[in-house]
N, C-alpha and C positions, 0 to 999 in steps of 0.2 A: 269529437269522440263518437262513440256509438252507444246502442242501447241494447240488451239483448234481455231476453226472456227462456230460462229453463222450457224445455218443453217444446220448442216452438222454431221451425225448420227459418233459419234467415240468406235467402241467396246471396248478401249483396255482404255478408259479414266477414269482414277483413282484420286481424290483431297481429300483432309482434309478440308471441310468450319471451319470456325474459326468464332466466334459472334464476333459482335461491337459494345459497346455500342451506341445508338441513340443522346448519349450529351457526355461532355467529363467528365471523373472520376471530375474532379475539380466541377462542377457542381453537378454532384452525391453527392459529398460529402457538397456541399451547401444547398440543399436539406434534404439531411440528419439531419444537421444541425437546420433547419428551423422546421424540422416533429418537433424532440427532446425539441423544446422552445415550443410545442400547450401541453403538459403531456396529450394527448390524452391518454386510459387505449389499452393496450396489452391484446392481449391471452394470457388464462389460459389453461395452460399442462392438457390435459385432461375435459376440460369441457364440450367435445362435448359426453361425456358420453354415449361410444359405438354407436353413432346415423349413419346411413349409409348417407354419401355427394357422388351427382353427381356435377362432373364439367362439363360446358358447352362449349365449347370452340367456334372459328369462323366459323369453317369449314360447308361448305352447307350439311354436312349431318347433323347436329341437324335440318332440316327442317323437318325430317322422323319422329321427337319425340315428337313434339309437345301435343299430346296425352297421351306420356309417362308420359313428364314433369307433365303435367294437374292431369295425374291421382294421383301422389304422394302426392299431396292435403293436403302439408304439414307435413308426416311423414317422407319428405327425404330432408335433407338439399340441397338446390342447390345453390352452387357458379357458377356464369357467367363472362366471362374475359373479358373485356375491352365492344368493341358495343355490344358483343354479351345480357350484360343486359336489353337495349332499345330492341332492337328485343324481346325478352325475354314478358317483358312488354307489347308489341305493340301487342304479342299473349296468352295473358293473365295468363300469369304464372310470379309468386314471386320471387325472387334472390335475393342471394347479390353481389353485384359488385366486382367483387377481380380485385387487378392490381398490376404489379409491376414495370412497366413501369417507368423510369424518365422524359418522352419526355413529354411534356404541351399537347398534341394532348389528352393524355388522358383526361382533362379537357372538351373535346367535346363532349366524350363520358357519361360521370359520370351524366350530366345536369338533373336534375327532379332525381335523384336518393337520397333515404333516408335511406338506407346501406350499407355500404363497408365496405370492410376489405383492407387496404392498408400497402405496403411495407413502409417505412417510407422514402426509396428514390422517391419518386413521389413527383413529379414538385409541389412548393407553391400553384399552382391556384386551383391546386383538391381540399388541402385543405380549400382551402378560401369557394369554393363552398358547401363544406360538410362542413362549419364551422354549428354549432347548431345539426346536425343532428348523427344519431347511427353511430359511424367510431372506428372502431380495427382496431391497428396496430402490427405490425411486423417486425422483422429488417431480413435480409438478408444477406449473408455469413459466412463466418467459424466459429466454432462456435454457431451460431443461427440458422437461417431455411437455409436450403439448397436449390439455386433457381435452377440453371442450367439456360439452353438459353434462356427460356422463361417462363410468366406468368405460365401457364399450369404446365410445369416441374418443380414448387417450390409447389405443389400442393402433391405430396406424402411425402414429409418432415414435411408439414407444418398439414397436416391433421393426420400423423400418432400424432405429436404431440398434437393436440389437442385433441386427443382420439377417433377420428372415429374409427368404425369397420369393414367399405367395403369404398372406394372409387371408383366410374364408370365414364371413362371419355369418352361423349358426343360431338361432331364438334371438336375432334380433327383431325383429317383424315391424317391432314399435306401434301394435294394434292387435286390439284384441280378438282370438280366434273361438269362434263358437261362447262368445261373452267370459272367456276367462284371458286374464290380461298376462297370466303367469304358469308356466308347465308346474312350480311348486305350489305348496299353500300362501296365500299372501292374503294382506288385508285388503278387503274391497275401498277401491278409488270413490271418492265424490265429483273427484273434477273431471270430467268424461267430458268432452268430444267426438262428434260424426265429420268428418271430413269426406269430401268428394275428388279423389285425384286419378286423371286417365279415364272419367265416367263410370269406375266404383267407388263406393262406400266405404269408408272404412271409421271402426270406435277407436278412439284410441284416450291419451291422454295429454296433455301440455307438455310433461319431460318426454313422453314418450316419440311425439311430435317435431322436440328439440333435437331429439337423436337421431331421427330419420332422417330429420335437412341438413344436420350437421355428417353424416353419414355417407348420406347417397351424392352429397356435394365430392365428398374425397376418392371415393368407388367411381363417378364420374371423371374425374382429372386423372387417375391414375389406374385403369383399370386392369393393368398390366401387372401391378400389385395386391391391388384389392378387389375382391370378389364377397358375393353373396349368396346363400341356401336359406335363405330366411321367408323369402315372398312379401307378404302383407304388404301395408304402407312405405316402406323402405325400398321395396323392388320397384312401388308406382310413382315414387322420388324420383326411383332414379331413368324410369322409361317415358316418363312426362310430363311435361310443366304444367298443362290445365288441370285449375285444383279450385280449392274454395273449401272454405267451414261452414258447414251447415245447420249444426244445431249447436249448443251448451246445455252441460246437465245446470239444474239450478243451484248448484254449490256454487259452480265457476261461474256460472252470469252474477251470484251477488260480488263475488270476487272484482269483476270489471266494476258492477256498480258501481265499488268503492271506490276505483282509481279513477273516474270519470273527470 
């Protein structure tokens, strides 16, 4: 195993992050449950009939796009993940809210929103909230849509299926820009990460880390489909394999302590 110290730069420091769910499977699967009794209507294989989707994700680089967004003025599907919808709004561009999240927190985010497209493990209160309103669902794992670590990363499964022809993904960066890890308000991380990938630097976090490599791996094999506007860590995923972890904050090194 290894030993690591907050604080304190380690060349030679190598780990595997591993995701956690946010609630325990048994809850997941009550949820699941609960989606399954609304017969809310599913995606249709293909109905998105060749249309180009940008995905928007958290990261303070969709702040640069704003203009982007605006100009597609409707011929370009845009799904938004989680806050990133309300911001979205609050700068006057259309979305639909995608999540796939189980945790209730998403409930916070969904609020004034009138379409989504939701995993069908998302917490009862989402749907209480989108009860009446436009809501597709979709189930998640083997078999059905393929999510990976995060929102974002069920996002090339889920769209190839539905029939897109380009998907571009936007605030995914997965590192944080000028020390903010989020274009909305969010709560500050403990568990931070400096990684070195392509000879820069980048902060970032463990999930956020997950999504890059799970990300820039599929942007890599299919690039003909999947593209990127994001930059940060995710772009140096995908243009280099020399890397290495450099530091942990001291939240995350007790965290390894423990699993030593």
């Amino acid at each position: 195993m290894f030993t690591v110290y907050g604080g304190e730069l380690h060349p030679e420091l190598s780990l595997s992050i591993v995701g956690q769910l946010p609630v325990s499977v048994e809850q997941c699967l009550e949820n699941i449950e609960h989606a399954n009794t609304l017969a809310l209507p599913t995606f249709r294989r293909g109905e998105a009939s060749h249309k180009r989707l940008v995905v928007v994700g958290g990261g303070p680089s969709a702040k640069a796009h704003v203009k982007t967004f605006k100009d597609f003025d409707g011929t370009v599907d845009i799904w938004a993940i989680n806050g990133m919808w309300k911001w979205l709004k609050d700068n006057g561009v259309s979305s639909t809210f995608l999540a796939i999240d189980p945790h209730p927190i998403v409930n916070q985010w969904i609020q004034g929103c009138d379409r989504a497209l939701l995993s069908t493990v998302c917490d009862p209160s989402v749907f209480e909230t989108m009860r009446g309103k436009d809501v597709t669902v979709f189930e998640i794992g083997e078999g059905k849509v393929r999510s990976g670590s995060s929102t974002a990363t069920c996002c090339p499964d889920l769209a190839f299926k539905m029939g897109y022809r380009s998907v571009t993904f936007y605030g995914c960066e997965s590192s944080y820009v000028q020390q903010q890890s989020h274009a909305y308000m969010h709560e500050p991380r403990t568990e931070e990460m400096l990684v070195e990938w392509g000879g820069k630097f980048y902060l970032t976090a463990p999930d956020f880390y997950m999504q890059a490599g799970e990300l820039s791996r599929c942007i890599r094999e299919i690039p003909e489909f999947l593209r990127e506007e994001s930059g940060g860590l995710l772009r140096a995923m995908i243009e280099n394999d020399t890397h290495g972890i450099r530091w942990v904050s001291d939240e995350m090194a007790k965290g390894l302590k423990a699993i030593e």
